[in-house]
DOPA-812303 format. One line per 8 residues: number of its first residue (from 1); their letters; for each residue x negated, y negated, z negated of N, C-alpha, C, CB. Coordinates in pm, whole numbers, plus 50000, padded with zeros to 5 digits. Glycine has a CB too. Example, Ala and Ser with C-alpha at 12.3 -4.5 7.8 and 13.67 -1.06 7.14 Angstrom:
2
1) AS) 48681:50569:49220:48770:50450:49220:48680:50330:49220:48869:50447:49095 | 48715:50225:49292:48633:50106:49286:48710:49997:49213:48592:50060:49428 .
! end
This chain:
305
1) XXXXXXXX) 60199:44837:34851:60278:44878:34735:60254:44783:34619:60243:45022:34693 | 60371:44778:34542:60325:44693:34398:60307:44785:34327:60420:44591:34321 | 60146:44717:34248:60070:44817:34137:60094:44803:34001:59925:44805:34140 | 60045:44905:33935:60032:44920:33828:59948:44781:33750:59978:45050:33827 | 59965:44738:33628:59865:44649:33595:59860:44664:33411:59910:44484:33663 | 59722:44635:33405:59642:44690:33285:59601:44509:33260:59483:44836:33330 | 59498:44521:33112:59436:44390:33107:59303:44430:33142:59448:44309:32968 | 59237:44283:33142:59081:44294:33198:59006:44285:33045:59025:44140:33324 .
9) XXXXXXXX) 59024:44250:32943:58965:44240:32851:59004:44313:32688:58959:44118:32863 | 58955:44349:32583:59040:44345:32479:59051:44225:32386:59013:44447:32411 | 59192:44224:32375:59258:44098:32250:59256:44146:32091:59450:44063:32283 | 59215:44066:32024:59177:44068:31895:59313:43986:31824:59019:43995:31875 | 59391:44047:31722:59497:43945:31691:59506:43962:31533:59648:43974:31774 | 59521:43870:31475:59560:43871:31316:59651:43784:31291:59452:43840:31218 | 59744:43851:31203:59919:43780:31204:59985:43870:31047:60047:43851:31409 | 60103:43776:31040:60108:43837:30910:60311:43921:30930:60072:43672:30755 .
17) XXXXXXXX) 60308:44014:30914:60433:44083:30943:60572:44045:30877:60409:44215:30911 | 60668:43935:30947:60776:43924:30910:60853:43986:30827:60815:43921:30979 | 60895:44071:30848:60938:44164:30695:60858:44196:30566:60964:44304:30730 | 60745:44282:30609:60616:44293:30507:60597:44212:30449:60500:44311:30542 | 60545:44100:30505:60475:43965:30441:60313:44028:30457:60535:43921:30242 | 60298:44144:30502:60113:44182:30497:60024:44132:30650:60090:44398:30486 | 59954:44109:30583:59822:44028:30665:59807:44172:30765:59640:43972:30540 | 59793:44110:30949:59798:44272:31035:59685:44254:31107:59940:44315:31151 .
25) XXXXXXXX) 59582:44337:31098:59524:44313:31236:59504:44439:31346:59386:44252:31210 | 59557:44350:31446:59569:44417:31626:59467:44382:31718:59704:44360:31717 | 59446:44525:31796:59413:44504:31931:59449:44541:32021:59335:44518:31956 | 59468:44503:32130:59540:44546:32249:59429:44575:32333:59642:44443:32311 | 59428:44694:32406:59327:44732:32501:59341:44743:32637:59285:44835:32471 | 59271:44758:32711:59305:44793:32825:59350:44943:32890:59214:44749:32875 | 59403:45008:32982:59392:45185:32968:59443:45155:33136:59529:45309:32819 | 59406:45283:33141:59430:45365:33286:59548:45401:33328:59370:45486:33295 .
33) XXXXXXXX) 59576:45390:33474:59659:45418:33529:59775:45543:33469:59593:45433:33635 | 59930:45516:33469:59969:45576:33448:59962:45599:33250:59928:45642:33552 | 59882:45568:33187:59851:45549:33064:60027:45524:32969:59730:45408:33069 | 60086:45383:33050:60181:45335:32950:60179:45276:32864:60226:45387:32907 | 60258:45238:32749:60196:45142:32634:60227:45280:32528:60296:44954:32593 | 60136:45252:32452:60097:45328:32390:60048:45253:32202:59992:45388:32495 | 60174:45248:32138:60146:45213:32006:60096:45327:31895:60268:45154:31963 | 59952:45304:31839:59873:45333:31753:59837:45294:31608:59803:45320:31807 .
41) XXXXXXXX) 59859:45366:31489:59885:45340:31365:59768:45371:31381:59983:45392:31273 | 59601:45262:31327:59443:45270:31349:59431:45331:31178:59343:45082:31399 | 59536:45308:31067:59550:45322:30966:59573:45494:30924:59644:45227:30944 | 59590:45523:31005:59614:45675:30979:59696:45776:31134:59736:45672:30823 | 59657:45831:31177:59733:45935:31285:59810:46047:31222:59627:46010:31383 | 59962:46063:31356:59884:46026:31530:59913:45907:31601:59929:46131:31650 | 59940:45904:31699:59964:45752:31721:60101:45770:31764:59863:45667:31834 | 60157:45658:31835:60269:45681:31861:60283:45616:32041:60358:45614:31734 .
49) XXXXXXXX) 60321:45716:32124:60356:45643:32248:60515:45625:32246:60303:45727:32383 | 60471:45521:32333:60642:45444:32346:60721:45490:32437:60651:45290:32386 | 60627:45551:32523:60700:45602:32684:60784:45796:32610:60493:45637:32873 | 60718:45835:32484:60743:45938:32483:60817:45972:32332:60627:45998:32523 | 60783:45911:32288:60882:45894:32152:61002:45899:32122:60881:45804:32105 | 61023:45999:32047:61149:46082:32014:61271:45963:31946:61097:46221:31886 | 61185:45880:31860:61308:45813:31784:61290:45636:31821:61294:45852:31586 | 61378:45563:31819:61377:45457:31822:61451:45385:31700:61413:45436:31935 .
57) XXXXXXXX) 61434:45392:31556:61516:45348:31479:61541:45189:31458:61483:45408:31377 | 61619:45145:31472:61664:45001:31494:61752:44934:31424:61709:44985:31600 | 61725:44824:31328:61887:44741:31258:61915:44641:31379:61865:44623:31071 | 62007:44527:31289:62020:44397:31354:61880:44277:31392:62120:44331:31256 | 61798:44350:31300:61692:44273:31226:61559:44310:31356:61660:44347:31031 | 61550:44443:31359:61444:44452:31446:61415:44550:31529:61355:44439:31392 | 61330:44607:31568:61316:44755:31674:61212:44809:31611:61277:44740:31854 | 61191:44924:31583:61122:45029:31525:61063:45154:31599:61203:45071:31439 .
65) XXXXXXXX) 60955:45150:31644:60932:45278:31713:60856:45432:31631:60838:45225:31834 | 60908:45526:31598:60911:45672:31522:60888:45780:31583:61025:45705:31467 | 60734:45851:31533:60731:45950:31598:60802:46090:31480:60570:45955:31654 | 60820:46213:31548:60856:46337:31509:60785:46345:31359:60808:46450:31622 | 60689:46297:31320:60647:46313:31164:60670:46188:31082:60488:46349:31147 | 60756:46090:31139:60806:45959:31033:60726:45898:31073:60809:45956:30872 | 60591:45856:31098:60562:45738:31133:60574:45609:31221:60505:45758:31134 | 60568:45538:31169:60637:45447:31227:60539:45291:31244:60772:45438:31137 .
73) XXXXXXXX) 60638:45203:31353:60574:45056:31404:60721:44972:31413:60476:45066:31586 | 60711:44848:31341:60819:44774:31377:60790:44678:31400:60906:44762:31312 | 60930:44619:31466:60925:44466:31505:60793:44473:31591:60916:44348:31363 | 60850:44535:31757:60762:44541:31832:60804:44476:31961:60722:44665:31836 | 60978:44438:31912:61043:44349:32048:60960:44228:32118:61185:44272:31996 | 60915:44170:32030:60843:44009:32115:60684:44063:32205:60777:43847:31943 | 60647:44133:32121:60532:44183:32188:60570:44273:32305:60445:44256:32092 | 60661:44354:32311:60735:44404:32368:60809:44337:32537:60809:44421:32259 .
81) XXXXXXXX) 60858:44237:32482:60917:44143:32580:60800:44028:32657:61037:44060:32491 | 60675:44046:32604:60538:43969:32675:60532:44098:32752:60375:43914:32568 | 60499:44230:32749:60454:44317:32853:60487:44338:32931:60437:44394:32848 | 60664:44321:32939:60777:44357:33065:60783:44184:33128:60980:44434:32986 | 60711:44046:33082:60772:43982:33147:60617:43939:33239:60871:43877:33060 | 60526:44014:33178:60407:44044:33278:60396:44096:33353:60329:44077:33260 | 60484:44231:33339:60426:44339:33462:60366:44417:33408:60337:44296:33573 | 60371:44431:33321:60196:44500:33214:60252:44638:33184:60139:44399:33006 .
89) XXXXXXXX) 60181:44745:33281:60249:44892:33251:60170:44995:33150:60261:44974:33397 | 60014:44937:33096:59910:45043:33084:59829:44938:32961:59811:45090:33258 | 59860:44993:32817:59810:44846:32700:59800:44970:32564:59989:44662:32664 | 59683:45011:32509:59740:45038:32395:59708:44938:32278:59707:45168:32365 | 59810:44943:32192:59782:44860:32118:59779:44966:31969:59885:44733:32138 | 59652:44906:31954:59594:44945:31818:59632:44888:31670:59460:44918:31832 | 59720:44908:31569:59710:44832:31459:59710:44859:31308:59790:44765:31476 | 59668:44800:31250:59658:44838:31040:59702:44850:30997:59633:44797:30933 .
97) XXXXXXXX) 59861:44818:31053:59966:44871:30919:60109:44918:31003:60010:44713:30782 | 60225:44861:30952:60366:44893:30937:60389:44797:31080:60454:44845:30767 | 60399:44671:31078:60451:44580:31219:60335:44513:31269:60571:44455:31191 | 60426:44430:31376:60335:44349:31492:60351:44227:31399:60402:44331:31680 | 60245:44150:31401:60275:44023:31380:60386:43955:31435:60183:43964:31408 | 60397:43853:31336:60567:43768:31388:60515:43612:31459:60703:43718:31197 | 60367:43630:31449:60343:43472:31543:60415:43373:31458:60421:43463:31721 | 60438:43332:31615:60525:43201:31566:60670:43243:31592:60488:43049:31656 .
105) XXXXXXXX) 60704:43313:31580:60869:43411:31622:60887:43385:31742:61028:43369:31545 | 60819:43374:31836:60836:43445:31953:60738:43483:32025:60903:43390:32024 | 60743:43489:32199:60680:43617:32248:60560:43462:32314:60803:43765:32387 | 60590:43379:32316:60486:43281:32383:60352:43291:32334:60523:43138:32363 | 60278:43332:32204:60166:43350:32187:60105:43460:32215:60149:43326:32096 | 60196:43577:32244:60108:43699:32289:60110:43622:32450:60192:43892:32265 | 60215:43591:32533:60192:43559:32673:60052:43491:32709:60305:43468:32715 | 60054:43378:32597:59925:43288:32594:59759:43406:32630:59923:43203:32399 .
113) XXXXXXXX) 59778:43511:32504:59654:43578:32492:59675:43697:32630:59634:43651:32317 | 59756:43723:32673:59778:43796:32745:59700:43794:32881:59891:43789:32746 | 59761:43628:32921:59739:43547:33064:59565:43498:33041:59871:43379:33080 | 59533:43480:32910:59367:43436:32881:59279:43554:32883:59340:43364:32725 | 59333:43693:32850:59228:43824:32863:59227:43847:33024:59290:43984:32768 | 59320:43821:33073:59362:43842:33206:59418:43972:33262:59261:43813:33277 | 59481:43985:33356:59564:44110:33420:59541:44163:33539:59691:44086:33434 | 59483:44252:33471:59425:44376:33573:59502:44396:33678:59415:44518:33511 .
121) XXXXXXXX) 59537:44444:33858:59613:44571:33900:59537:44663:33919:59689:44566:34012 | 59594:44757:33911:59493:44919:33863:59591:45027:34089:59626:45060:33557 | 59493:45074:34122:59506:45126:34218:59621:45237:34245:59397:45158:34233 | 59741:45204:34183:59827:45299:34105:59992:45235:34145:59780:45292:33917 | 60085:45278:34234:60225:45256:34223:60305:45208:34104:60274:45361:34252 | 60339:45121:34061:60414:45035:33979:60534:45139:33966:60448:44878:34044 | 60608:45196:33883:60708:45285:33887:60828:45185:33832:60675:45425:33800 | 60953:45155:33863:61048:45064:33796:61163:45160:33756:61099:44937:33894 .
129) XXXXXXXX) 61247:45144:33684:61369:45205:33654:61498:45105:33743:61383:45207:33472 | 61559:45194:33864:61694:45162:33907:61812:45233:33859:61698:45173:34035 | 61876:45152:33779:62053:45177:33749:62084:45190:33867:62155:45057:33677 | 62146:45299:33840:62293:45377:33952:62386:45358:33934:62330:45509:33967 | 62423:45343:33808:62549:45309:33748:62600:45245:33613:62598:45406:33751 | 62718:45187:33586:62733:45103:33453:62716:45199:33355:62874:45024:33430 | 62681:45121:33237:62688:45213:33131:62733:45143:33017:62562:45280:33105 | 62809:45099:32907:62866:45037:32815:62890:45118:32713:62965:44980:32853 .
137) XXXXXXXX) 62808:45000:32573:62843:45051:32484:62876:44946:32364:62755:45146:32466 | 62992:44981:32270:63069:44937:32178:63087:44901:32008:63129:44998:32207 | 63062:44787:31957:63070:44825:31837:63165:44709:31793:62933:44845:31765 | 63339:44757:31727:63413:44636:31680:63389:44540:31831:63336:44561:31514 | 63399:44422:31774:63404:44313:31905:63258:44294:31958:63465:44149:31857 | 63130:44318:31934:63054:44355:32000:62986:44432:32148:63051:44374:31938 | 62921:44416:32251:62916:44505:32308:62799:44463:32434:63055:44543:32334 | 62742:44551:32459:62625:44587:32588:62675:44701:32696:62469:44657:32516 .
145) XXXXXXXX) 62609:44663:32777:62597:44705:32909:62544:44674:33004:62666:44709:32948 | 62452:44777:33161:62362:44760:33204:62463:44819:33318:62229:44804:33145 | 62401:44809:33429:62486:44795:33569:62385:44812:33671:62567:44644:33594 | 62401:44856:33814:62326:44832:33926:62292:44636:33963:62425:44918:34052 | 62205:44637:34028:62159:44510:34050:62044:44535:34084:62168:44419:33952 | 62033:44448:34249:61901:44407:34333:61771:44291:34230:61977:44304:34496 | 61766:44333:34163:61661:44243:34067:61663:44291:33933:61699:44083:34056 | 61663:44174:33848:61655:44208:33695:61752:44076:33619:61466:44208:33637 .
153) XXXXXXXX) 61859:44128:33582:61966:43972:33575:61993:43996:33394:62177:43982:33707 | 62021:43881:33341:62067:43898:33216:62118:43831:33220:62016:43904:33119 | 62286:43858:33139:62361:43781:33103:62404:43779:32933:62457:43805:33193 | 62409:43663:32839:62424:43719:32692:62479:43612:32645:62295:43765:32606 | 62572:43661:32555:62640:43521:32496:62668:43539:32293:62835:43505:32601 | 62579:43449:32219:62557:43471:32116:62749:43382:32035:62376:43405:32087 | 62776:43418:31942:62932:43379:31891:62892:43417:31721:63093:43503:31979 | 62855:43307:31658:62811:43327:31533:62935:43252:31441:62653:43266:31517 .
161) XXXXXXXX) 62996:43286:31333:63072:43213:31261:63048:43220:31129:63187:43236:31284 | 63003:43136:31059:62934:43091:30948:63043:43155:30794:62919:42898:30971 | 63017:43187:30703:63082:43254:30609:63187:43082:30514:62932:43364:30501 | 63243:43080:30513:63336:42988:30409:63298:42838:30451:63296:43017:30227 | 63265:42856:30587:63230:42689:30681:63315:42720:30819:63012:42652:30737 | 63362:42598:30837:63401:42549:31009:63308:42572:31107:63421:42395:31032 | 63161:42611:31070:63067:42595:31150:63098:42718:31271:62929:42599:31065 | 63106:42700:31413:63097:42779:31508:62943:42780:31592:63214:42742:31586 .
169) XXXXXXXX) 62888:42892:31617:62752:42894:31688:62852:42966:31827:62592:43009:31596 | 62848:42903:31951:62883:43002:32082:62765:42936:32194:63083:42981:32151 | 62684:42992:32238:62625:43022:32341:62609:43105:32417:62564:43011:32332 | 62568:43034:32561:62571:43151:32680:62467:43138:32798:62718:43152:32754 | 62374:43199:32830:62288:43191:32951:62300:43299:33014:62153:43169:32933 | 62243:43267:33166:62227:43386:33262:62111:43350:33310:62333:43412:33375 | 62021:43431:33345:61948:43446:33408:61850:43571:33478:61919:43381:33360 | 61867:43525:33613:61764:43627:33722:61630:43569:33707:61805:43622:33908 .
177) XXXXXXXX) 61565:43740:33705:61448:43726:33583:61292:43699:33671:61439:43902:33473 | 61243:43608:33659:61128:43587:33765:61001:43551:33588:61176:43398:33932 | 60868:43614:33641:60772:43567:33526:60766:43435:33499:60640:43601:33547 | 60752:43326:33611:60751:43200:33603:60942:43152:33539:60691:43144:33774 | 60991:43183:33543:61126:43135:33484:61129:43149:33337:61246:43216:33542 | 61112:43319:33279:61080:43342:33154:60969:43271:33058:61058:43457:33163 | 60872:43236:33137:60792:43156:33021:60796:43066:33044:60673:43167:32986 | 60873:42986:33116:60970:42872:33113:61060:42816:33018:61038:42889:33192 .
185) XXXXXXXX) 61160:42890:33021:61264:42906:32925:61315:42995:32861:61340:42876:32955 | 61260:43111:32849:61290:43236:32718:61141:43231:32605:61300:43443:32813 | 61034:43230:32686:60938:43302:32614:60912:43198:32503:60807:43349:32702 | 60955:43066:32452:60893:43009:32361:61020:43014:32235:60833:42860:32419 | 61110:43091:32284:61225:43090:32190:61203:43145:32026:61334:43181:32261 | 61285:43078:31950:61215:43200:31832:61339:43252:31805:61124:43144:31670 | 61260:43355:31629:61389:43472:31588:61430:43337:31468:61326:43693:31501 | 61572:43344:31443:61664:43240:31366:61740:43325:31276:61767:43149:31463 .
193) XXXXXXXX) 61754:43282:31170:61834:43331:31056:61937:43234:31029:61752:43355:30933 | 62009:43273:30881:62055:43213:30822:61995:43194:30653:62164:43256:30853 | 62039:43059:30577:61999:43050:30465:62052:43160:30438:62020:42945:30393 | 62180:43145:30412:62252:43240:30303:62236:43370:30312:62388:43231:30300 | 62135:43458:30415:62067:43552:30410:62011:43612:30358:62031:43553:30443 | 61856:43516:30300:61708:43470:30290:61729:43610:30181:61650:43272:30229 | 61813:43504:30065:61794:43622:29909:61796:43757:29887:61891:43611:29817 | 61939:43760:30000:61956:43916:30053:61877:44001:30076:62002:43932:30152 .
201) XXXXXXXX) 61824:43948:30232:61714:43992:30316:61572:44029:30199:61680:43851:30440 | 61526:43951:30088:61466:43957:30023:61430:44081:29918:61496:43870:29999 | 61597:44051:29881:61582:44169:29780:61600:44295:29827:61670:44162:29673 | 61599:44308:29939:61616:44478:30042:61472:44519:30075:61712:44462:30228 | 61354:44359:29992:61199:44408:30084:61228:44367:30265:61169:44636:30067 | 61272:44253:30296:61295:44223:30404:61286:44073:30404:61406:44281:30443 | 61211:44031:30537:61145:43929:30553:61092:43816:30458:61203:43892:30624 | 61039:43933:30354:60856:43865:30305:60808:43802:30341:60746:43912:30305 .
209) XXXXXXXX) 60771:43808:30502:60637:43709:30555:60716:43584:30636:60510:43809:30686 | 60874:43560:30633:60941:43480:30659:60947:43336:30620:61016:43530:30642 | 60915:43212:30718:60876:43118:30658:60930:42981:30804:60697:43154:30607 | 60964:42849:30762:60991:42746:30878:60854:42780:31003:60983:42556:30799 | 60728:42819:30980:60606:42857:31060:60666:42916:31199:60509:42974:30976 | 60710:43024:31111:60805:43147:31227:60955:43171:31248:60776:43295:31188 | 61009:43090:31200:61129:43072:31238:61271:42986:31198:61144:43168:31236 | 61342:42986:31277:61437:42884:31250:61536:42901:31176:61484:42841:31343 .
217) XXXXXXXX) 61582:42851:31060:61650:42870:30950:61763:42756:30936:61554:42876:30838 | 61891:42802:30922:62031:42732:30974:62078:42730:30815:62150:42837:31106 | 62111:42629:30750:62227:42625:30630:62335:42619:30628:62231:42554:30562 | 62417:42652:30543:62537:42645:30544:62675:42576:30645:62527:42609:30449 | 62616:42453:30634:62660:42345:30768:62652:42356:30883:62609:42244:30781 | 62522:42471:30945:62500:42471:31079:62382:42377:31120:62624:42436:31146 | 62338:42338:31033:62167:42237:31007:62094:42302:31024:62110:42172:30875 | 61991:42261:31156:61853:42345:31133:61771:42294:31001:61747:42324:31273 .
225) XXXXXXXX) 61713:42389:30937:61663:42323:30801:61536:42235:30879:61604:42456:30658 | 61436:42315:30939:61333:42306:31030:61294:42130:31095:61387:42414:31151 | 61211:42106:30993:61182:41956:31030:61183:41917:31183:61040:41917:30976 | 61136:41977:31237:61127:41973:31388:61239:41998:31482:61036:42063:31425 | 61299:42021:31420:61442:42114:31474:61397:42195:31554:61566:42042:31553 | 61495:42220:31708:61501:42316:31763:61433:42287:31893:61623:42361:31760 | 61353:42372:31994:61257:42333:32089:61364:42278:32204:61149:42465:32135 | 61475:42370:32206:61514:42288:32289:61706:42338:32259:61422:42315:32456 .
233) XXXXXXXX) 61782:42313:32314:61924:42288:32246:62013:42450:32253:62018:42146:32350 | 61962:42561:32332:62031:42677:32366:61940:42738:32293:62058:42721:32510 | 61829:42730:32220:61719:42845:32154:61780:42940:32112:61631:42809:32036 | 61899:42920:32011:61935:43080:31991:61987:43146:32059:61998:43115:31909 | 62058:43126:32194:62048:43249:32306:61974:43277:32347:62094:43257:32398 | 61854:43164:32373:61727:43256:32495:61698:43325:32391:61566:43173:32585 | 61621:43310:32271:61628:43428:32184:61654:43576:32180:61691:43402:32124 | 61779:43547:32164:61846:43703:32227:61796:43760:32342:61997:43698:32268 .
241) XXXXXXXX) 61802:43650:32417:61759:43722:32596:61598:43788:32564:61738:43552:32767 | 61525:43704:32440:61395:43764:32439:61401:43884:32406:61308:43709:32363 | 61454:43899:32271:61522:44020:32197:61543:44126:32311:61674:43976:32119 | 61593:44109:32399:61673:44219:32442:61581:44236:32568:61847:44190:32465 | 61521:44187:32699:61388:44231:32743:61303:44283:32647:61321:44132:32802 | 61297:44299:32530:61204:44351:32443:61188:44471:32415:61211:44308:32348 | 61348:44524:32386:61436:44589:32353:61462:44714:32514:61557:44469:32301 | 61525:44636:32594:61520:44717:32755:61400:44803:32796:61522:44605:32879 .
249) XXXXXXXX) 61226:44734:32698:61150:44774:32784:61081:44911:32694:61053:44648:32837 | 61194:44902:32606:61077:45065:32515:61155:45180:32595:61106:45108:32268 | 61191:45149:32718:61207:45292:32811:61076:45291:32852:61321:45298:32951 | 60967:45204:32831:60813:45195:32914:60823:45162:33032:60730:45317:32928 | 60932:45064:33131:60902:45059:33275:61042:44910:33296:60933:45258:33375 | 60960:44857:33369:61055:44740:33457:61209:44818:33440:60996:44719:33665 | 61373:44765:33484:61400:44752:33508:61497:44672:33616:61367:44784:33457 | 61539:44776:33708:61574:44710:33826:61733:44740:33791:61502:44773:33979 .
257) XXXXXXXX) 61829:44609:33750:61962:44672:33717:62010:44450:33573:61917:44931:33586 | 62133:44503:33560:62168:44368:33535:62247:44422:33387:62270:44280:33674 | 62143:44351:33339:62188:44351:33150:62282:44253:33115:62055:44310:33037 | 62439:44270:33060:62509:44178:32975:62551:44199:32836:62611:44149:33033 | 62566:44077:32722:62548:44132:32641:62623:44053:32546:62431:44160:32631 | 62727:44113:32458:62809:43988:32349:62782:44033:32204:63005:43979:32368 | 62728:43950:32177:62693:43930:32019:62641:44051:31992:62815:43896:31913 | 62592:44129:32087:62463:44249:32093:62358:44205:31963:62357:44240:32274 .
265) XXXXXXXX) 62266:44302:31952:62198:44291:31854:62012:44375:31935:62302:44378:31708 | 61952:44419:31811:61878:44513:31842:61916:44700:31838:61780:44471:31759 | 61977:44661:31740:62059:44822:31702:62136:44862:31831:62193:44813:31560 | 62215:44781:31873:62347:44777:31962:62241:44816:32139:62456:44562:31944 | 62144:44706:32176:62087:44734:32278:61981:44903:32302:62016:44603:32284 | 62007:44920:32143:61904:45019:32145:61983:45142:32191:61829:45037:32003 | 62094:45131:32173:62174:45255:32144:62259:45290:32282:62278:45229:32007 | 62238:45145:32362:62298:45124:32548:62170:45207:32552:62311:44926:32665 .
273) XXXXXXXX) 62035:45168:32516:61896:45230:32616:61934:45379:32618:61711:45209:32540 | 61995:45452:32451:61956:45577:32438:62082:45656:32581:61974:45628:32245 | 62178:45536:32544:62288:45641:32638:62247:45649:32792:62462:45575:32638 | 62183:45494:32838:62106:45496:33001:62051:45626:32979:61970:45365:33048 | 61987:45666:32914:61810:45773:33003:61916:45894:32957:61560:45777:32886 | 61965:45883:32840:62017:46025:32860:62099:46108:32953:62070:46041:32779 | 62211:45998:33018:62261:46034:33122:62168:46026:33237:62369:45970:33136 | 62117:46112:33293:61962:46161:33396:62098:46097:33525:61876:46421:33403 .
281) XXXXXXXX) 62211:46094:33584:62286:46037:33719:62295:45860:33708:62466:46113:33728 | 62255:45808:33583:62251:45647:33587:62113:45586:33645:62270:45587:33429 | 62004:45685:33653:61934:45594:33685:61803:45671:33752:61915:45504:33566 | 61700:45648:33835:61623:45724:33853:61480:45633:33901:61688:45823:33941 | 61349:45675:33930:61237:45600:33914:61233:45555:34087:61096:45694:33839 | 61181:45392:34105:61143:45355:34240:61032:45335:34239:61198:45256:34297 | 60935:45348:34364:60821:45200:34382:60913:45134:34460:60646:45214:34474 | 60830:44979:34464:60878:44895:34536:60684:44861:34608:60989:44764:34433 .
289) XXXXXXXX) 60776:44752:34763:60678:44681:34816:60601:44560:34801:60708:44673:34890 | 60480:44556:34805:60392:44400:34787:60487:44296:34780:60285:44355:34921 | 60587:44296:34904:60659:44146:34900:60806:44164:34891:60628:44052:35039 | 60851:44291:34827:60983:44287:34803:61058:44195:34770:61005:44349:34738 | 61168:44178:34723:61232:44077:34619:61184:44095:34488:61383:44087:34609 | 61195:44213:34450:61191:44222:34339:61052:44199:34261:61245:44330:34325 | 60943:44269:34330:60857:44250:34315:60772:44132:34277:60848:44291:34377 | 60807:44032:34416:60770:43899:34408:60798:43789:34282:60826:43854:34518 .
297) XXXXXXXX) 60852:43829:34188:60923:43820:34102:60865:43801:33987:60990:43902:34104 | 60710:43926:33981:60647:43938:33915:60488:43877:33956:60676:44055:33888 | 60506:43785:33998:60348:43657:34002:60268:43648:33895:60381:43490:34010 | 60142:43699:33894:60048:43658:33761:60041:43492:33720:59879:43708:33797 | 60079:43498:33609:60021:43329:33571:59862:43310:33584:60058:43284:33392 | 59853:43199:33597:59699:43144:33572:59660:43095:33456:59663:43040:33652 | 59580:43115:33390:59546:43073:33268:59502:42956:33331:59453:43157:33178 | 59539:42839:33199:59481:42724:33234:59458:42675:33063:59586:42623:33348 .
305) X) 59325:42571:33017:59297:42589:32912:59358:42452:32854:59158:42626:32899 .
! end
């Protein structure tokens, strides 16, 4: 059978929260079978599990996880999208304030600490979520949807058009989702704005801790401001694709089923998740085998220093 998997060590992390702008410090632990991920406000209780949590409040901007008395954790997608592209079913993570650190805006530095504490399998059936059926949902020209599918497939196509410029952003990737593929080419992606945002975003108390460090910032023209430019020429779709494995996985479990997605967001994917689980005939829990397809899929990396 494919197992459950936990870490072997605890990770110590200090990062400063994209929106907030406040200095965070995290730990991620190890836990027991069946456990789940399990996000913890160390600042005050109760905590909050992800597998069981009533609210998921979400903008364009980020994912928010809310328990029944308001408390809350945001901007938990990238960290989020390192656990599902591990395999990692059983993690609580402990932290000091309001969000996860923003890294370097994406999910490649938790993968880094992830693959260096190392990854447990715990003596325990791996449980995955299989789609039974499509499910689509709509906003204006926007839109998501999740489908049956022998694996884990994403398809997403970002269509950005710049305010009082010619500038067109259209990108498009697909990809069938293997661990070695994703931290290949999704996991080093970052989160991207726009200038003409920044002030906005600002004066709402939104992205404070926002800076070229953590992310990629586009002007007017369609210029990365970003001395370095861009890691590589599609970043702001894999992006999304990070976004949205991030996003897929606060049901707490793999999916087995094929995500597509147009000019989707976080709000938009959040609101496909709520309609999947609620309809109980779209989808229901599998194990799978040691050498399935699907399974195989999910190979531990090796840390290498």
């Amino acid at each position: 059978m494919f197992k459950q998997r936990t870490l072997k060590r605890i990770i110590k992390i200090y990062g400063i929260g994209l929106h907030t702008g406040k200095k965070t410090k995290m730990f991620l632990k190890p836990a027991i079978e069946n456990t789940g991920i399990i996000y913890r406000r160390i600042d005050m209780v109760p905590f909050i599990n992800l597998e069981e949590t009533s609210i998921t409040n979400s903008t364009e901007l980020n994912t928010c996880l809310t328990n029944k008395k308001g408390i809350y954790i945001f901007t938990i997608e990238h960290l989020n999208a390192a656990f599902s592209c591990l395999g990692i079913d059983n993690v609580i993570v402990e932290i000091d304030g309001l969000e996860i650190p923003i890294m370097d805006g994406s999910a490649m530095p938790f993968i880094k600490l992830l693959i260096k504490a190392g990854i447990q399998e715990l003596n325990t059936a791996k449980k995955f979520i299989l789609v039974k059926k499509k499910i689509r949902v709509e906003e204006k020209d926007k839109w998501a949807e999740i489908k049956p599918y022998k694996g884990f497939f994403v398809d997403f196509t970002v269509d950005f058009n710049i305010k009082d410029t010619n500038f067109l952003l259209k990108q498009r990737y697909q990809m069938i989702f293997s661990t070695k593929l994703f931290i290949k080419k999704i996991a080093c992606a970052r989160t991207f704005g726009f200038m003409y945002n920044v002030d906005l975003f600002k004066k709402k108390g939104l992205c404070l801790g926002g800076n070229l460090n953590c992310s990629i910032v586009i002007d007017k023209f369609g210029k990365v401001v970003n001395k370095r430019g861009l890691r590589f020429k599609n970043e702001y779709v894999c992006h999304k694709i990070l976004d949205t494995v991030g996003d897929l996985f606060t049901c707490g479990y793999n999916i087995v089923g094929a995500f597509s997605g147009f000019k989707s967001g976080h709000k938009l994917n959040n609101k496909l998740i709520k309609c999947f689980l609620t309809d109980q005939n779209s989808w229901e829990f599998i194990t799978l085998k040691k050498n399935d397809d699907v399974s195989l899929k999910f190979k531990i990396p090796i840390y290498k220093k």
